[in-house]
N, C-alpha and C positions, 0 to 999 in steps of 0.2 A: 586735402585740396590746397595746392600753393595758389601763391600770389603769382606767380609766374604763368599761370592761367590764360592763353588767350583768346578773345574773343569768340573764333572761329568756333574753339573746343565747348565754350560755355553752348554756347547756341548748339551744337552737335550733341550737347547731355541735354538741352530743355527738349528738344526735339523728340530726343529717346524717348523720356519721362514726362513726358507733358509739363507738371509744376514739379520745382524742386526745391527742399529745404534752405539750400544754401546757394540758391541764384534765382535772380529776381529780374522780370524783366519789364523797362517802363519804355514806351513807346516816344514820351519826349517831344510832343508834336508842336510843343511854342519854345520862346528862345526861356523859357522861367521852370525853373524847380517846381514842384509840385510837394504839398504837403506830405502826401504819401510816401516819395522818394527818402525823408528825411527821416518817417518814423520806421521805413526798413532800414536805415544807416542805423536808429537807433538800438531795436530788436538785433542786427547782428551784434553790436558792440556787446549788447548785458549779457546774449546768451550763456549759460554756462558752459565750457569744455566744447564748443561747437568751433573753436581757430575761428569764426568772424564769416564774412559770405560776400556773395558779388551780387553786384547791380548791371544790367546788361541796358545800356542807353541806346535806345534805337531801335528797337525790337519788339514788335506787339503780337498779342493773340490772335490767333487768324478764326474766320466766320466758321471756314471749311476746314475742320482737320482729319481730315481722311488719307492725307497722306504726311502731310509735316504741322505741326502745334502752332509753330513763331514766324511769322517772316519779319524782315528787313526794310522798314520804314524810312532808316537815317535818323540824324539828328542837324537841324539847321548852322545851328554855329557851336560847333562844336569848344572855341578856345573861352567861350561868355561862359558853357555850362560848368566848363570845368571849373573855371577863378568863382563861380558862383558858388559851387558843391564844397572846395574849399574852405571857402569865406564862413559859406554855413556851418558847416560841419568846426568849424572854431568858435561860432560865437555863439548859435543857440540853445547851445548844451552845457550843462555845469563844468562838465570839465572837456576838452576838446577832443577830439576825433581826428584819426587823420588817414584821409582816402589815398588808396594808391589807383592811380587812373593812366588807362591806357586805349590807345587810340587807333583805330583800325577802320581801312575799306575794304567791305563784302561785297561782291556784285555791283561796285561802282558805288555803295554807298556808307557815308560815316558812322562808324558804332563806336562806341565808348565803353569800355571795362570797367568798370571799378570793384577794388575790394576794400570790404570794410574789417578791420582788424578786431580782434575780440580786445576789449579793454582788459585792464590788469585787474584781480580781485581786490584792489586797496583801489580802486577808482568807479566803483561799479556803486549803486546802479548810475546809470546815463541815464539824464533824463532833460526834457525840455524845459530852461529854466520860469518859462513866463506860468507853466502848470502847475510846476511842483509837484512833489510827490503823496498818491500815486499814479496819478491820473499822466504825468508828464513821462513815465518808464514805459518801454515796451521790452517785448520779448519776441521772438520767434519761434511758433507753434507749429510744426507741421509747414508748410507753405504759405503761413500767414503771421500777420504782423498782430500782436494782442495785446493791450495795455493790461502792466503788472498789477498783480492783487497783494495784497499786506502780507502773506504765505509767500510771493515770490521776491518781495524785498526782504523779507528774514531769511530769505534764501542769500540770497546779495551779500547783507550786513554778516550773515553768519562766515560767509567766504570770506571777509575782509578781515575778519576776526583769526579767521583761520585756528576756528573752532566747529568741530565736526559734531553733528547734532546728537549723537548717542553719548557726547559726554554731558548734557545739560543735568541740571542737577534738579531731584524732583525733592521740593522742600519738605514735605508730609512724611519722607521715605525715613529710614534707622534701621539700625542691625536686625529688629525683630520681624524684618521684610526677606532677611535671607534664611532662604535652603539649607540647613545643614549639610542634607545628604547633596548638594548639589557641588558645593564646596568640597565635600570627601571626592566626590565626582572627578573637580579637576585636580586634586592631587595627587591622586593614584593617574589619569591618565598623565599628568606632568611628568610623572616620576618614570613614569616607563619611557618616555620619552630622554629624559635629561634628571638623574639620578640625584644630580648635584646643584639641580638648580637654587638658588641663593632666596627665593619667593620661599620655597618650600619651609622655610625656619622660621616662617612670620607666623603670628597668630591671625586670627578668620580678620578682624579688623587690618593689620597693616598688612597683611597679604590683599584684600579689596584696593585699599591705597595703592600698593605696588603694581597691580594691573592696570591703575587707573578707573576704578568701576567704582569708587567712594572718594569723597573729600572734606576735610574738617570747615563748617561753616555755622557762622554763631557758637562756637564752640564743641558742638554736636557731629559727629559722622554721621554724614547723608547720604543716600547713591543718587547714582544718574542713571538714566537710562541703560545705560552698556548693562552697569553693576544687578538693573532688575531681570531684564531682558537675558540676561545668564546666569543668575544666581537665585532670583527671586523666587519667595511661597506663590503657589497658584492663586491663594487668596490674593494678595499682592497685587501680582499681575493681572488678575478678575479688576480688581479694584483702581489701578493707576493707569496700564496699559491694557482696557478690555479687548480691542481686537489682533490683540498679540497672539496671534493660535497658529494652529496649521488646520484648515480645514477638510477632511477626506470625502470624497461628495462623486457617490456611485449614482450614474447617469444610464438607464437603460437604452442602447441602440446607441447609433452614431449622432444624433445632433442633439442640442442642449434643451435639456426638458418638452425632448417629443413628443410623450403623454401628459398632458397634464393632469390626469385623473393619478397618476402613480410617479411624478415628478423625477425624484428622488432621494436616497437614503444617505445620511451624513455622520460620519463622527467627528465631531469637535476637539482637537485634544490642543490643552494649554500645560506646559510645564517649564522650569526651566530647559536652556537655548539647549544645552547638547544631551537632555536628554530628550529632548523634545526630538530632536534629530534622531535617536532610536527610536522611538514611538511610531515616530510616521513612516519611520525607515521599514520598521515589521508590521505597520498594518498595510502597507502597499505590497507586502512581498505575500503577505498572508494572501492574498487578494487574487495576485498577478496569477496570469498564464504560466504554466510550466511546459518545458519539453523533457524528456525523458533519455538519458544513455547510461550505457552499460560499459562501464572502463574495461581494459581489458586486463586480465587476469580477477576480476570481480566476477560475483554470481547474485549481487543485488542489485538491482539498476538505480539510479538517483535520478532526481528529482531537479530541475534545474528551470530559475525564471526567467522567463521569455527574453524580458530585458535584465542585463547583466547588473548585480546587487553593487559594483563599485559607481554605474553608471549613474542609479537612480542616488546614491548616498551625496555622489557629486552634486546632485542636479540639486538635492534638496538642501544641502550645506550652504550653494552659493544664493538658492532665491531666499535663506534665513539672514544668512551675512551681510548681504546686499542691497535688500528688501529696504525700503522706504520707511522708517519708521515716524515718520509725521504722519505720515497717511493712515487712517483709521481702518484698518481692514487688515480681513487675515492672508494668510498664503493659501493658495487655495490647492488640493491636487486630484484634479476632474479622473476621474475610472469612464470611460466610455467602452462600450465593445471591441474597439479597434486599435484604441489609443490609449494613452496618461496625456494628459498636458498638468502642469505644474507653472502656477502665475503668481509671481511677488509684485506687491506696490510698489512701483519706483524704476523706473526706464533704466537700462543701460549707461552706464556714464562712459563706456567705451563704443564708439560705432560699432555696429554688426558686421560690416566686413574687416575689422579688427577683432574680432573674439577669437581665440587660440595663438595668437598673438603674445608673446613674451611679454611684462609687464600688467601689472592688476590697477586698475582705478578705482580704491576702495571709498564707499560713502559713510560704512559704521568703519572707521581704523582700529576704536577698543575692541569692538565683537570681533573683525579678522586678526588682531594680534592674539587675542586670546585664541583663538579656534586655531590659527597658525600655532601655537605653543604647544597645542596638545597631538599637531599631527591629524585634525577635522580639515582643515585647510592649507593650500601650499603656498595661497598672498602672491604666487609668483605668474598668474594669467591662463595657471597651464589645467584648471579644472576643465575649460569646454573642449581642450583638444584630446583630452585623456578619453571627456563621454565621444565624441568624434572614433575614435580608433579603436574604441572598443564595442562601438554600435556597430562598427567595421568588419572586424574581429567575428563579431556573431553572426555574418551576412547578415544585417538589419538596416532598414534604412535609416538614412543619418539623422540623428536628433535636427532639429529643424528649431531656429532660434528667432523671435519676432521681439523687437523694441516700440513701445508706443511711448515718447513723449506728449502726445497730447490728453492721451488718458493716465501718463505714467504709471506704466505698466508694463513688464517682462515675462515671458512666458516661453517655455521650452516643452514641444512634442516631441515622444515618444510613437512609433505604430508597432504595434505586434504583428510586424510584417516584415517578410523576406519581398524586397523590393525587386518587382522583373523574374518574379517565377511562373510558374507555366499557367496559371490561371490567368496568371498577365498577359502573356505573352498571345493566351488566347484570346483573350479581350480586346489588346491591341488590334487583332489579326482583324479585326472588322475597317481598324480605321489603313487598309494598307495604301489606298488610293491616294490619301494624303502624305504618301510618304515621308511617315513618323519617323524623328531619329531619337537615339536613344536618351539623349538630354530632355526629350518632350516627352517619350514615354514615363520618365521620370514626374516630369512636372505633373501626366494626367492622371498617374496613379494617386499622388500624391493627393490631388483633387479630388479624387472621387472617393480616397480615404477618411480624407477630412473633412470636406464639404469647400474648403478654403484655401488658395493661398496665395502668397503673396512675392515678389520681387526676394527678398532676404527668405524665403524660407526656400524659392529657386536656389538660389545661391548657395544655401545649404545642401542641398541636394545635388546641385550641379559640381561645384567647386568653380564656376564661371562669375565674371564680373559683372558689376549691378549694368552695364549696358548690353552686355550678351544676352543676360536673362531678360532686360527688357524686350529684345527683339525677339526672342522664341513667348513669352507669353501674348504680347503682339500678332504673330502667328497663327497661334493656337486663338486667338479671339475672331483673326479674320476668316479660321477655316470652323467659326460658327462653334465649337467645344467647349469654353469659357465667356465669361461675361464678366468687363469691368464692373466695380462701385465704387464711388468717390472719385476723388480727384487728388495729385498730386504726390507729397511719400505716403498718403495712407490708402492709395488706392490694393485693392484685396481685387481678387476674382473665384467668382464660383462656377462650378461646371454649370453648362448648357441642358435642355430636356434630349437634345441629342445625345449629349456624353452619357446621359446616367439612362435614359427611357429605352436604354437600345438594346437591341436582342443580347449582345455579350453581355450587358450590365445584369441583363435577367438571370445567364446562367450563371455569371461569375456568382452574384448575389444567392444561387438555389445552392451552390455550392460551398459557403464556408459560413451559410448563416449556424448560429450555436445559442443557445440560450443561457444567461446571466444567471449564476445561482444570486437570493441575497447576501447581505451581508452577514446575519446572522447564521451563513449556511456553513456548511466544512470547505476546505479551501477545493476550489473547481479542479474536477478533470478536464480541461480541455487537448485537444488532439495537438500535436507539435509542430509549429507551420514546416510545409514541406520544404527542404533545403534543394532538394531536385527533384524535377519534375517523375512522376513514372516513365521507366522507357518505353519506347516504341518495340513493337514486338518486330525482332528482326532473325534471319536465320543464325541458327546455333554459332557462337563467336569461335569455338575450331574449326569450322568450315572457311572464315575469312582467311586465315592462315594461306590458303591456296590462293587465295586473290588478290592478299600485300605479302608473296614471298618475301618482301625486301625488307621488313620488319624482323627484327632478331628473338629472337625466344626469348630473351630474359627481360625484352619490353613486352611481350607479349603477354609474361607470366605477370608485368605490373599493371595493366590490361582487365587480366581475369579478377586480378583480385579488387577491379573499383566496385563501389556498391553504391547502391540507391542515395545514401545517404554523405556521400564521400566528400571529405569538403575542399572548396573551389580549388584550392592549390593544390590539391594531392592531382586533380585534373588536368590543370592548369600548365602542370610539371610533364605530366603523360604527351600532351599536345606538345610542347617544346622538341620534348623529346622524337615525336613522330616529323616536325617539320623541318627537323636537324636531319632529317635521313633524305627527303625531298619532300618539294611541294607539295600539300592535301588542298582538295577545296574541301566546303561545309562540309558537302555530302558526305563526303568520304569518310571526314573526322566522324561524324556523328553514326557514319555506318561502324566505323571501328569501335566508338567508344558505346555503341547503344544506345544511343538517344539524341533525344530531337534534333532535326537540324538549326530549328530557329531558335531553341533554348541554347544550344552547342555556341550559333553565332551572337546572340545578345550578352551569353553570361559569361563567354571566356575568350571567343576572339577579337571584340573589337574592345575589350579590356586589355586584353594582349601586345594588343597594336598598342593601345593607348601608354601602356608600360613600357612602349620599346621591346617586348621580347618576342616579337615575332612582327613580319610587313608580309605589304598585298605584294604579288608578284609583278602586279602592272597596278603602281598605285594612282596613276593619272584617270584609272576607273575603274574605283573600286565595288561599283555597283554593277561591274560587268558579271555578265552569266560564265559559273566556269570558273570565275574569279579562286587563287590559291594558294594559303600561306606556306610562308619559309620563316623558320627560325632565324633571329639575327646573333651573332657569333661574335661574340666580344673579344675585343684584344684583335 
């Protein structure tokens, strides 16, 4: 968000989003500052890693918001507010602040901009000097303004220091806290990595020093946190750092401890950081859903997990790397029927619509150089785009990413689901009257998968901006299918008794429900979600021959051989190729290809379009009857 922000634009995002993080808006209704206005100037400054926030002068919350959140109040004199916002902002703070304010008529009336800058980490905390500290700091939580706790000025102090909390030294600690085997661990994965690395020559002590995971104090080698947290005896760890675990926590049915008579079953596992990373890696695969294929020239079939073994490695690498190590609690990795979520302590320090994004914001730097050294980690931003492309990859819907700063908390879903396949599509078929597009189809499945979601896991799903996906869940809330809770950026929504109580929900529901073996049980047979729907039974595919003379026999021959299971692009390729010879509408493609017309149009034409490789013949309406693609012809 720049400083170049104006006015208009901030009121056009409150409006979206009702309250937002980073713009604040005060009504201003006498010619005097308000206490309030002074301690949001303060919370944008301390924030961490948030670039600072605006104040929106002249603008209040409205009785009625049924159509817009904010109106347009004015401000009476607007050049008093400014020289005042100034003045303040230099003197009743320890170290000075300084607004950048700009000045604008809306509808005939004066609004005032300001943004307040994130102060430097050698300046922080900001606080009111007549309080002191801690009572005089705030922070910025969510949409609101909160006076800092002793935990959030060691937060502060520790940035100034520009000392990262996995190096702190834990005085009780000595070499008889480390792993043996944990240490052979990283020098064989070292060595495969970089044969000739210069570490490798140290003994167990100056190799700890050389990572940085030990330091000489009172004369004794001590570790820090990094040095336990990757190297350390499980006694150790029980003992220094108890809720350092990965917790695995099998959950019957889709929502959290729906029985309570049979809750659910847990394994605990504590070890050192990258073996702990195989442990949880094989009891989650041990676990998962499989689908099944048969390569060809093979006469065994394999065995293959639902979700792809680099995705989940990813997923658990970064919420161990990343993960909040002040915070007393484990990583958690929920097994529900439908899903995985995976939750580490400690929010995002990169916004959510920057994740896959070039560049890493690390909070443990020892734990990601080491895990970078052995090739666990790439430190380079590109872990959540790789789980992105390869949830892609497997037709699966996309991992789906949630940041809570105010619980600081991070959490990534998984669904054992082909997103938009024919049980979908039949389930949609109830809501057609609302004419559903496919971005909303997305958002309802996702809801009725999870029970929840939210603005950022839209977005994940959509690949659309946090103000598109506000207006399609907006949408979807006014046609009665969802329900807001909360307010602001933590507002979530859950499906309606409409969305789930309804006739499709029942049959979707009779048709893939499956029962959970335990955990103690042998790994589950379950069925392999279907990649396409069955086809529609149509007359024999050589008889069509006579009714698309114009198709050539050697598309014809790639035609016969698609099969049930064929995946999107081998289709995707056949349709090009038919709308390069002339226009098809649905019908027709899905009468050639055998199957549905509404699977045919949600899963490959308006993907198609959207790729450029094929348009509507009349795209000024494209919901006309009749409606029919042509290939687009590059060069």
């Amino acid at each position: 968000m720049s400083s170049e922000m104006d006015c208009s634009e901030l009121l056009e995002q409150l409006n979206e989003l009702d309250e937002h993080q980073r713009i604040e808006a005060k009504a201003c209704s006498s010619r005097e500052l308000g206490e309030s206005i002074l301690e949001t100037v303060c919370a944008y400054a301390n924030e961490p890693d948030f670039d600072g926030g605006y104040l929106l002068l002249g603008v209040t919350r409205k009785r009625d918001t049924s159509k817009k959140f904010y109106e347009i109040v004015g401000v009476q004199d607007p050049d008093k507010l400014q020289s005042d916002l100034a003045s303040q902002c230099a003197s009743v703070f320890n170290r000075p602040v300084r607004p950048v304010c700009k000045v604008e008529t809306i509808n005939g009336k004066i609004v005032i901009g300001v943004f307040i800058p994130e102060a430097q980490p050698g300046d922080k905390p900001i606080y009111f000097k007549k309080n002191g500290l801690p009572r005089g700091a705030f922070r910025r939580i969510s949409s609101t303004d909160q006076r800092c706790t002793e935990e959030d000025l060691q937060i502060f102090f520790n940035e100034r220091d520009y000392r990262s909390f996995d190096s702190t030294i834990l005085d009780e600690s000595d070499l008889n806290d480390i792993d043996s085997e944990a240490l052979a661990d990283y020098r064989r994965s070292r060595r495969e990595v970089n044969p000739d690395a210069e570490e490798l020559r140290c003994d167990d002590s100056d190799l700890l020093e050389s990572l940085g995971c030990a330091s000489i104090h009172d004369s004794k080698l001590k570790l820090n946190i990094s040095g336990l947290v990757l190297f350390g005896k499980t006694s150790s760890l029980r003992r220094s750092l108890p809720m350092t675990r990965v917790d695995y926590i099998r959950v019957p049915g889709r929502d959290w401890i729906a029985d309570p008579e049979h809750p659910f079953e847990t394994i605990e596992m504590r070890s050192p950081l990258m073996r702990l990373i195989s442990r949880s890696r094989a009891a989650i695969l041990d676990d998962l859903p499989v689908a099944f294929s048969l390569p060809k020239g093979q006469f065994q079939r394999q065995e293959i997990p639902l979700i792809p073994e680099r995705v989940l490695r990813e997923a658990l690498v970064n919420a161990l790397m990343h993960r909040n190590y002040r915070i007393s609690g484990p990583v958690q990795v929920i097994r529900y029927s439908n899903r995985i979520e995976i939750r580490n302590p400690g929010h995002s320090l990169k916004p959510l619509e920057k994740l896959g994004e070039p560049g890493s914001k690390t909070r443990n730097p020892i734990i990601a150089a080491v895990l970078h050294d052995t090739m666990y980690a790439e430190t380079k931003g590109s872990g959540i785009k790789v789980m992105r492309e390869l949830m892609k990859s497997a037709n699966l819907t996309p991992p789906a990413f949630d940041s809570d700063r105010e619980k600081d908390e991070f959490a990534v879903t998984f669904l054992f689901h082909h997103l938009l396949d024919e049980s979908d599509v039949r389930w949609l078929a109830q809501f057609k009257d609302a004419n559903i597009t496919d971005d909303e189809a997305k958002l309802l499945v996702f809801s009725r998968e999870k029970g929840t979601i939210n603005n950022a896991e839209g977005r994940d799903l959509t690949g659309l901006d946090t103000l598109t996906v506000s207006s399609i869940l907006r949408r979807l809330r006014d046609l009665g299918l969802i329900q807001p809770h909360n307010r602001g950026s933590a507002t979530f929504y859950t499906p309606t008794e409409r969305l789930m109580n309804s006739k499709g929900m029942a049959l979707f529901k009779n048709s893939i429900q499956t029962e959970l073996p335990t955990i103690e049980e042998s790994k589950p047979t379950i069925k392999p979600a279907i990649k396409e729907p069955i086809p529609t039974i149509n007359p024999p595919l050589k008889s069509l021959e006579c009714e698309f003379p114009e198709i050539p026999a050697s598309l014809w021959k790639n035609i016969y051989e698609l099969g049930k299971h064929t995946q999107p692009e081998g289709i995707k390729s056949v349709i090009f190729d038919l709308c390069g010879i002339r226009p098809f509408t649905a019908e027709e493609l899905a009468k050639i290809l055998n199957r549905n017309k509404g699977w045919v149009r949600t899963s490959y034409l308006r993907p198609m379009i959207r790729e450029g490789r094929i348009e509507y013949v009349n795209p000024d309406h494209p919901r006309q009857q009749g409606q029919a693609y042509r290939a687009v012809k590059k060069g």
